[in-house]
C-alpha positions as a printed Julia matrix, in Angstrom:
196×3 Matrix{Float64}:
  -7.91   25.02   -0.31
  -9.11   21.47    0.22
 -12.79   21.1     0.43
 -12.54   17.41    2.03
 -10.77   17.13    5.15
  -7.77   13.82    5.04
  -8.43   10.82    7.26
  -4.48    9.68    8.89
  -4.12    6.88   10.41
  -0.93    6.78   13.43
  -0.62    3.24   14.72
   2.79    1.06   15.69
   3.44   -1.48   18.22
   2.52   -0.87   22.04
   5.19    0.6    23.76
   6.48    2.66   20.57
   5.3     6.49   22.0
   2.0     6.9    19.75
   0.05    8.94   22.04
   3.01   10.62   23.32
   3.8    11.68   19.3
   0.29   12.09   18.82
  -0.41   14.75   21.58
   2.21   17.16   20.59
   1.54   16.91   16.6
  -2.14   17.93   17.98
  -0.23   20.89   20.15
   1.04   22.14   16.45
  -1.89   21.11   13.99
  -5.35   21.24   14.06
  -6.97   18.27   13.16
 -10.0    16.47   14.96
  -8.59   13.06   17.15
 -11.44   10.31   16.81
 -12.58    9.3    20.37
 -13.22    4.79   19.7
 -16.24    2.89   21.39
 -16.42    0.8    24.11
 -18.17   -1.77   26.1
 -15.79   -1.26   28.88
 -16.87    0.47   32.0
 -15.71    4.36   32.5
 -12.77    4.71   34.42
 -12.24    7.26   37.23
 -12.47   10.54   35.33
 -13.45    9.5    31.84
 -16.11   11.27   29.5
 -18.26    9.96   27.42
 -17.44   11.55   24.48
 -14.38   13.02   25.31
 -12.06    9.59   26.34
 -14.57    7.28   24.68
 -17.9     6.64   23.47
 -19.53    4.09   26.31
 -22.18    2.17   24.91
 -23.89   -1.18   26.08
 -22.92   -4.24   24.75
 -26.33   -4.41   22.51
 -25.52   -0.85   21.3
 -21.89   -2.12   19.94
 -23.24   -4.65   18.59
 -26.19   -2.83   16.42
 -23.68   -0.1    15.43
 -21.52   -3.14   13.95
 -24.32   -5.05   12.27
 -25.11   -1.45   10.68
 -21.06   -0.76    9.59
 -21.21    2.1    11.9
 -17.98    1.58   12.32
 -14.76    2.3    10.32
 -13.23   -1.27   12.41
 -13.59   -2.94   15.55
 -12.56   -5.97   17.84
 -12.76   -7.78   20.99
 -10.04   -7.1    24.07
 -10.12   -8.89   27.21
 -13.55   -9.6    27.42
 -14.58   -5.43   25.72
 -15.27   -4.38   22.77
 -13.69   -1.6    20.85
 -14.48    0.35   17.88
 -14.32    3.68   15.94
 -17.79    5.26   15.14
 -17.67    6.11   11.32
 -19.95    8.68   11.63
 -18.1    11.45   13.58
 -15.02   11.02   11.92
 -17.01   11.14    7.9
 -18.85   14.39    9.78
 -15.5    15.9    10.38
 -13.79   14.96    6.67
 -16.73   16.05    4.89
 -16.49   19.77    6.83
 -12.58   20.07    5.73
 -11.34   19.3     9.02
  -8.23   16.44    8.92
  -8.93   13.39   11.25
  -6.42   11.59   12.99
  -7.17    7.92   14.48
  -4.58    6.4    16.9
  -5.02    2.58   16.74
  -3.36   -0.5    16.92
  -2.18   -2.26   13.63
  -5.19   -4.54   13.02
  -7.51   -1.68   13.13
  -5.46    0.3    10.62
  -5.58   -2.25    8.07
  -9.58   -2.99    8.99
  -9.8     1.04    8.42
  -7.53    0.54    5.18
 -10.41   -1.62    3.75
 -12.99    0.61    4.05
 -10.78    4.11    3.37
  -8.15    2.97    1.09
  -7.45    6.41    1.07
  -6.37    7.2     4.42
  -3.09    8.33    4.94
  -1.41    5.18    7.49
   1.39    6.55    9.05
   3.49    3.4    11.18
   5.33    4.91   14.39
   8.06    2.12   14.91
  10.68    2.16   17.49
  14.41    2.34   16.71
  15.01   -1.11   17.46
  13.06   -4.08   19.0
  15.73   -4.22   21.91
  14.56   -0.4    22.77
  11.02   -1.3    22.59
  11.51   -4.21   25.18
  13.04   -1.66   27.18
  10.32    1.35   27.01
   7.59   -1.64   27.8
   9.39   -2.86   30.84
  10.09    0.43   31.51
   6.15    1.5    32.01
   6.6    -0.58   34.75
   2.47   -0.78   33.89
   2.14   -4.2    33.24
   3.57   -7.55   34.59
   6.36   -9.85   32.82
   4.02  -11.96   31.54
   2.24   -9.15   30.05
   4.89   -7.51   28.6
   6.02  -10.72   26.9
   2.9   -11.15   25.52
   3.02   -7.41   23.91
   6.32   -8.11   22.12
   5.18  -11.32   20.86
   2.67   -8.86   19.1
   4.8    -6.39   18.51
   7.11   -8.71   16.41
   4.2    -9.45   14.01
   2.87   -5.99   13.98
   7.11   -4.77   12.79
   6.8    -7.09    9.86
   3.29   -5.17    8.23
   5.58   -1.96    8.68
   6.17   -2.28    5.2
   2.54   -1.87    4.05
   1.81    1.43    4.96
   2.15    4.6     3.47
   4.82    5.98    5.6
   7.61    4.85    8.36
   8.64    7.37   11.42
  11.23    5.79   13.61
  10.25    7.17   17.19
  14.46    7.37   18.13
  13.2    11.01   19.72
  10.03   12.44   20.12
  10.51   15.63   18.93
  11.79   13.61   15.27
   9.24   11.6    15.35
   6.61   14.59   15.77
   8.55   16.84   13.28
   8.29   13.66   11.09
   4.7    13.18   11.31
   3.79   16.75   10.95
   6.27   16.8     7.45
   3.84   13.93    6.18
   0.62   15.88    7.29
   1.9    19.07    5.26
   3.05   16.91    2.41
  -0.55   14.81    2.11
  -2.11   18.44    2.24
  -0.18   19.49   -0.14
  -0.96   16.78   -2.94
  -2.33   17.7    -6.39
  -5.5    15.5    -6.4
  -6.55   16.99   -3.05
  -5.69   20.62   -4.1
  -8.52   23.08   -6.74
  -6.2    24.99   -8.44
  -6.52   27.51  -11.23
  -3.59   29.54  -12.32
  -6.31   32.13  -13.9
């Protein structure tokens, strides 16, 4: 049995179906989801600790001058991060950690963790993407644009990562991810092993 727990990584494009993917691979695996940081103000409903870590703008910022975190940026005026320290306390007690972020993260995360397992959920085609993101009906024209301006770069890093699921259906896409999962787990280096 592995004594160290594996750090994934799930990102794609907005719009692709990561947390949709995400949330039923966690219905069918155990595996600890890491909750980010932010400067942003709660929203109706939201936990600290449980949606995200809230801190104060100085607190972000001294967490990030220490490398407290595995990567972080600036959205719209917030800040947003994921707190090393959970996610190291959950590895180092054999529990698998899964972190759902967007593309720049995952390769700030690669830096640190080269080996994390980066798993890129890309959609069937960039015509059905458009559609699922004008589809949320979420966001304005303007906005959506904007996301598959992003989304265009984001398709052409695809080929850096470990592993490609094509989210055509969710239930592929989650039988997909949870192949890879059983797979990594499954990998000599991470496995003791003595036939006597």
């Amino acid at each position: 049995m592995s004594k160290q727990g594996i750090l994934f990584i799930l990102t794609g494009p907005s719009g692709v179906g990561k947390g949709t993917v995400l949330a039923k691979v966690l219905e069918r695996r155990d595996a600890y989801l890491s909750v980010s940081a932010t400067t942003r103000e709660p929203r109706e409903g939201e936990k600290h600790g449980v949606n995200y870590y809230f801190l104060t703008r100085e607190q972000f910022e001294q967490t990030a001058a220490q490398n407290g975190f595995l990567e972080h940026a600036e959205f719209s005026g917030n800040c947003y991060g994921t707190p090393a320290a959970p996610v190291d306390e959950q590895l180092s007690a054999g529990r698998d950690v899964v972190l759902e972020i967007e593309v720049q993260g995952a390769m700030q995360v690669h830096e640190k963790r080269p080996e994390a397992v980066r798993i890129f959920i890309a959609p069937p085609s960039f015509a059905e993407l458009e559609k699922r993101l004008t589809g949320r009906g979420t966001e304005d024209a303007a906005a959506v644009q904007r996301r598959l301006e992003t989304a265009k770069h984001e398709l052409t890093l695809a080929p850096q990562f470990d592993y490609i699921v094509v989210n055509q259906t969710v239930e592929q896409a989650v039988s997909d991810v949870l192949a890879i999962m059983q797979a990594e787990s499954c990998r000599a280096a991470r496995r003791e092993y003595q036939i006597i």
